[in-house]
C-alpha positions as CSV (number, residue, x, y, z in Angstrom):
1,X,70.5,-55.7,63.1
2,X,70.1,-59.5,63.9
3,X,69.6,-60.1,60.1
4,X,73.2,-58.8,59.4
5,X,74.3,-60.7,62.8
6,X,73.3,-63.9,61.1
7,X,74.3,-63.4,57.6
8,X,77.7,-62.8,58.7
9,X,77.6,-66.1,61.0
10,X,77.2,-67.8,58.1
11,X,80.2,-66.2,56.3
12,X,78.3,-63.4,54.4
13,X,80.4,-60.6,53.8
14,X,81.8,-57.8,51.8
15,X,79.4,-56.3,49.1
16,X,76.4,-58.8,49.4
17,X,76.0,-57.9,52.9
18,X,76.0,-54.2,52.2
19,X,73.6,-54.0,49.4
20,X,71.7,-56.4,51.7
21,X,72.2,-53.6,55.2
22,X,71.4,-51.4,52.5
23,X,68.1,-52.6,51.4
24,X,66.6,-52.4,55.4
25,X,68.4,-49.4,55.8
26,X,65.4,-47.7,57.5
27,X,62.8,-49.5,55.7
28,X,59.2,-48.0,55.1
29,X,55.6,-49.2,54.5
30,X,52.5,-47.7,53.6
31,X,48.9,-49.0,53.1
32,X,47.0,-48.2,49.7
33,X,42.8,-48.7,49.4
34,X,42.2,-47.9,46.2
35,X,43.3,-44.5,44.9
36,X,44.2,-43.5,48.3
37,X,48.0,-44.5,50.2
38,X,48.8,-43.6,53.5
39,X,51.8,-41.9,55.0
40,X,54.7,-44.2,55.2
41,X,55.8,-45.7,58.4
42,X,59.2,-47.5,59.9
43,X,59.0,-50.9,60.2
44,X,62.0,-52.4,62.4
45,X,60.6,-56.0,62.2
46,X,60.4,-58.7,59.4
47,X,61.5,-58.9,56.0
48,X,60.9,-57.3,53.3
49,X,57.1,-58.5,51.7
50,X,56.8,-59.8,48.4
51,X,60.7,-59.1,47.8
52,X,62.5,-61.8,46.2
53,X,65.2,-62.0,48.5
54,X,63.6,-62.4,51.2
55,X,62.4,-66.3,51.9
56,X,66.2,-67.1,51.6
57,X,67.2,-64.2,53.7
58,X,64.2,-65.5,56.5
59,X,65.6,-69.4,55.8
60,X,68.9,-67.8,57.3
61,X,67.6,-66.0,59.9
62,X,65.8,-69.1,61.3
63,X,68.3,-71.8,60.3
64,X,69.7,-72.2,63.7
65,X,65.9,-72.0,65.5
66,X,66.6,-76.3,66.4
67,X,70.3,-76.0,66.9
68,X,69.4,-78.0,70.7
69,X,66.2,-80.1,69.7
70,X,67.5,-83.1,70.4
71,X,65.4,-85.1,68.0
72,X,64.3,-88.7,67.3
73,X,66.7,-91.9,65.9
74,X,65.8,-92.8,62.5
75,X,67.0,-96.5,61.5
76,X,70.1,-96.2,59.0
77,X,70.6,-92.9,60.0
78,X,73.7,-91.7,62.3
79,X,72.4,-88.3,63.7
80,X,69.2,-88.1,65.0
81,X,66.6,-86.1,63.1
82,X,65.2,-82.9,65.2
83,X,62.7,-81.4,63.0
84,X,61.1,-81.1,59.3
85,X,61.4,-77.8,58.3
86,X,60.1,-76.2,54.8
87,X,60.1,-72.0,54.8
88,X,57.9,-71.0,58.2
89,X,56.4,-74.8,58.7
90,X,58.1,-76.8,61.3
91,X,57.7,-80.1,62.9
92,X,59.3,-81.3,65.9
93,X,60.3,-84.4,66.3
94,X,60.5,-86.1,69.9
95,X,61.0,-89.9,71.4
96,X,58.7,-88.9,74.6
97,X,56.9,-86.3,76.3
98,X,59.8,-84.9,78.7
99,X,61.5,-84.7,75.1
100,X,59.0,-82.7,73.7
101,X,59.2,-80.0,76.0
102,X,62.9,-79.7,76.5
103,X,62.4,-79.1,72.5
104,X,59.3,-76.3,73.0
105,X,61.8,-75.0,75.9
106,X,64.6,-74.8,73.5
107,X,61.7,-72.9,70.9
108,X,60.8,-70.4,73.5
109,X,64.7,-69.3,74.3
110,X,65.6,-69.7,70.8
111,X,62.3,-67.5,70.2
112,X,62.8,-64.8,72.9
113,X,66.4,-64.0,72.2
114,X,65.5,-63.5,68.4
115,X,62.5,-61.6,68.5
116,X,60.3,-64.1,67.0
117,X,56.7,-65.0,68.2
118,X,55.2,-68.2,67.9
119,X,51.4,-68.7,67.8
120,X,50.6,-71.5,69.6
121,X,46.9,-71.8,68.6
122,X,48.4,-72.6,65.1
123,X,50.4,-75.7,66.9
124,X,49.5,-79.1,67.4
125,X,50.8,-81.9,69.2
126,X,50.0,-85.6,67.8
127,X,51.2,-88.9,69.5
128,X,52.3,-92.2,67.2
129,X,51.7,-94.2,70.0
130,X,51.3,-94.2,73.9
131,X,49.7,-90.8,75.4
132,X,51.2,-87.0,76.3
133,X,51.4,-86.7,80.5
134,X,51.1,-83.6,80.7
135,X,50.2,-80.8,79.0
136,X,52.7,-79.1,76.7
137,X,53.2,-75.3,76.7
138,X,55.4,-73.0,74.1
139,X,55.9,-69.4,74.8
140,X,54.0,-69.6,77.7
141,X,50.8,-71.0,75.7
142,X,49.5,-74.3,75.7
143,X,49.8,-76.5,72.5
144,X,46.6,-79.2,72.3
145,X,47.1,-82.1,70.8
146,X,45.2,-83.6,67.7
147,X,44.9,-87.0,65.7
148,X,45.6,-85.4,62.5
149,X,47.3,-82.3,60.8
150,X,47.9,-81.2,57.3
151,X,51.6,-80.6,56.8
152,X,52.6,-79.3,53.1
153,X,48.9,-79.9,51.5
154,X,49.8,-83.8,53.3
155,X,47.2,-85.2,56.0
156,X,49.3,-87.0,58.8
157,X,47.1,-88.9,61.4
158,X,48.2,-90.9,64.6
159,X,47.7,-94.1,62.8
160,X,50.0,-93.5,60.2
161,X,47.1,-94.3,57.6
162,X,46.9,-93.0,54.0
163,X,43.3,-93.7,53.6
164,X,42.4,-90.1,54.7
165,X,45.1,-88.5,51.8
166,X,43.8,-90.5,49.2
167,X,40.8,-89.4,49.5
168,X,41.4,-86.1,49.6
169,X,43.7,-86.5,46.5
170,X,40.6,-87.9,44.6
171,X,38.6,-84.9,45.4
172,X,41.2,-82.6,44.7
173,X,42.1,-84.2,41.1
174,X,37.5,-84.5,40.3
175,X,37.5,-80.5,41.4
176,X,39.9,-79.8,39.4
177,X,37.9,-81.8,36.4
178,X,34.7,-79.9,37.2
179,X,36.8,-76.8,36.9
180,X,38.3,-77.8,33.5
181,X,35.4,-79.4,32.1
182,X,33.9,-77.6,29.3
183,X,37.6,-77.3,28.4
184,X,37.6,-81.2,28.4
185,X,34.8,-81.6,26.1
186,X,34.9,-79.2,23.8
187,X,35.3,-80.9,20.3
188,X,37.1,-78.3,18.8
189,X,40.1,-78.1,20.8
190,X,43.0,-80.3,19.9
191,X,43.4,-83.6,22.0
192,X,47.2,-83.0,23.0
193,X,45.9,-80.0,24.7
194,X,43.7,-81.8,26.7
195,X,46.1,-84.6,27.5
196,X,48.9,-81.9,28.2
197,X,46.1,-80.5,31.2
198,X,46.0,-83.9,32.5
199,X,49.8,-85.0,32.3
200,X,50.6,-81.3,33.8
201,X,47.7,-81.1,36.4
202,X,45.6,-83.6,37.3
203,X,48.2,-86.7,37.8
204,X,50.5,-84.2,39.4
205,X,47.5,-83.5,42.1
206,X,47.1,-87.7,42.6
207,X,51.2,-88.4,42.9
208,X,52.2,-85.8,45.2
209,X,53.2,-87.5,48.5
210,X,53.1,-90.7,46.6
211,X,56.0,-91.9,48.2
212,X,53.8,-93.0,51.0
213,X,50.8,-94.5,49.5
214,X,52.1,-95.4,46.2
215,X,53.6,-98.7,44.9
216,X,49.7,-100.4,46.0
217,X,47.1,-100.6,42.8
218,X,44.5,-101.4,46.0
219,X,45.8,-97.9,47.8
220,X,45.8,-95.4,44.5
221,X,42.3,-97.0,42.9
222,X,40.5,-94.2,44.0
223,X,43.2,-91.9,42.5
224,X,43.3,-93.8,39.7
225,X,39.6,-93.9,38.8
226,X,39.4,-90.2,38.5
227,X,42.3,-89.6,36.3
228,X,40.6,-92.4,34.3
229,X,37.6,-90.2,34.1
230,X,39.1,-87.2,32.7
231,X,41.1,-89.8,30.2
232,X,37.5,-91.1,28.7
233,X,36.0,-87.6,28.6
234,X,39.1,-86.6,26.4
235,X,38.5,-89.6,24.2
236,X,34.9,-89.3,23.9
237,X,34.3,-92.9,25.2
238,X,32.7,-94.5,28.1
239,X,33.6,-97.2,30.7
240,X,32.7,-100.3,28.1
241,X,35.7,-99.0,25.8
242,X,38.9,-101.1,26.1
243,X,41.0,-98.9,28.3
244,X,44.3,-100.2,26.9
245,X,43.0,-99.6,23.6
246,X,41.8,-96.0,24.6
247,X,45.1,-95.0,26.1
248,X,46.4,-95.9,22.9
249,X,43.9,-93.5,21.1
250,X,44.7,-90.6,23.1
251,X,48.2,-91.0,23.0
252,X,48.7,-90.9,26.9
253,X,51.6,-92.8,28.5
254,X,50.3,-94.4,31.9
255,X,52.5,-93.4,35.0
């Protein structure tokens, strides 16, 4: 079993590797709609789903998948940086378009001598500057390019521009006050439950990924604005109120 293969490459051994060849021993799977479940069936492919072993057992599996990406130089860093990788999302790094495909070409062997498929239609290609010369291909498929693509909930474009995120941060932190809003108003709930849903959800919506558009009061306005919406609906006041003075009514500590 490749699984076992890599574990022990990484110096699994003894009883955590049995009870682990012991879990896919012949694994099974059936389907159930409603009251009805089918036969089970062998499944020789994949981990187990919704096991809790298994994302660290498919982090293993896949850890080597950029072992010859050869990667882009990052200023104060010694070895050059190949890839962001976080569970099944990947991005390749690459300093030019020859690059770019020796890393796709490393994928696809990688790929084919581990069984693994890649769906290109679910790839993209984006440029920081100058212009792809040919067309890039990945298990045979072609990858097209784009000016943008979300990676972890984060909008990256070609321009390197943080206008686009904070938008959508805004409309992500006002859905989530239309969602919570009769909870916001009601007058008979206590006021530390209310700030607890905005310290807990609605600033942790605006500051994820902050690290790229924070430290500007210009750049987070918009993020700021709706967070000061939800903080005068908890206090009952509107935008004539002295802020400072209202933060200190609801007991919330600006971040």
């Amino acid at each position: 079993m490749a699984l076992v293969h890599k574990l022990r490459s990484v110096g699994i051994e003894g009883k955590l590797l049995n009870m682990i060849k012991g879990m896919y021993d012949a694994p099974k799977i059936a389907v159930r709609v409603g009251n009805f479940i089918s036969s089970p069936i062998e499944y020789l492919y994949g981990v187990r789903q919704g096991y809790p072993a298994s994302p660290i057992l498919f982090d293993f599996y896949i850890n080597d998948i950029f072992k010859n990406v050869r990667g882009v130089r990052v200023p104060g860093l010694t070895p050059r940086l190949p890839e962001l990788l976080f569970a099944d999302d990947v991005v390749l790094l690459a300093e030019s378009s020859a690059e770019l495909q020796d890393a796709l070409n490393s994928i696809t062997e990688w790929s084919g001598a581990w069984e693994m498929a890649v769906n290109a239609s679910k790839c993209g290609i984006m440029t920081i500057s100058g212009e792809l010369t040919t067309d890039m291909t990945l298990q045979g498929q072609k990858v097209n390019s784009t000016d943008q693509y979300i990676y972890l909930d984060y909008i990256m474009n070609s321009k390197c521009g943080v206008s686009v995120t904070v938008k959508n941060k805004k409309n992500k932190i006002r859905k989530a006050e239309y969602a919570a809003y009769s909870f916001l108003r009601r007058s008979d709930l206590l006021t530390e439950l209310k700030i607890k849903f905005i310290n807990s959800v609605l600033i942790p919506i605006g500051c994820y990924g902050d690290e790229t558009f924070g430290m500007s009061e210009a750049r987070c306005k918009l993020i700021q604005s709706e967070i000061d919406k939800a903080i005068r609906m908890v206090a009952n006041v509107g935008k004539s109120k002295n802020f400072a003075l209202m933060i200190q009514t609801v007991r919330l500590s600006s971040r």
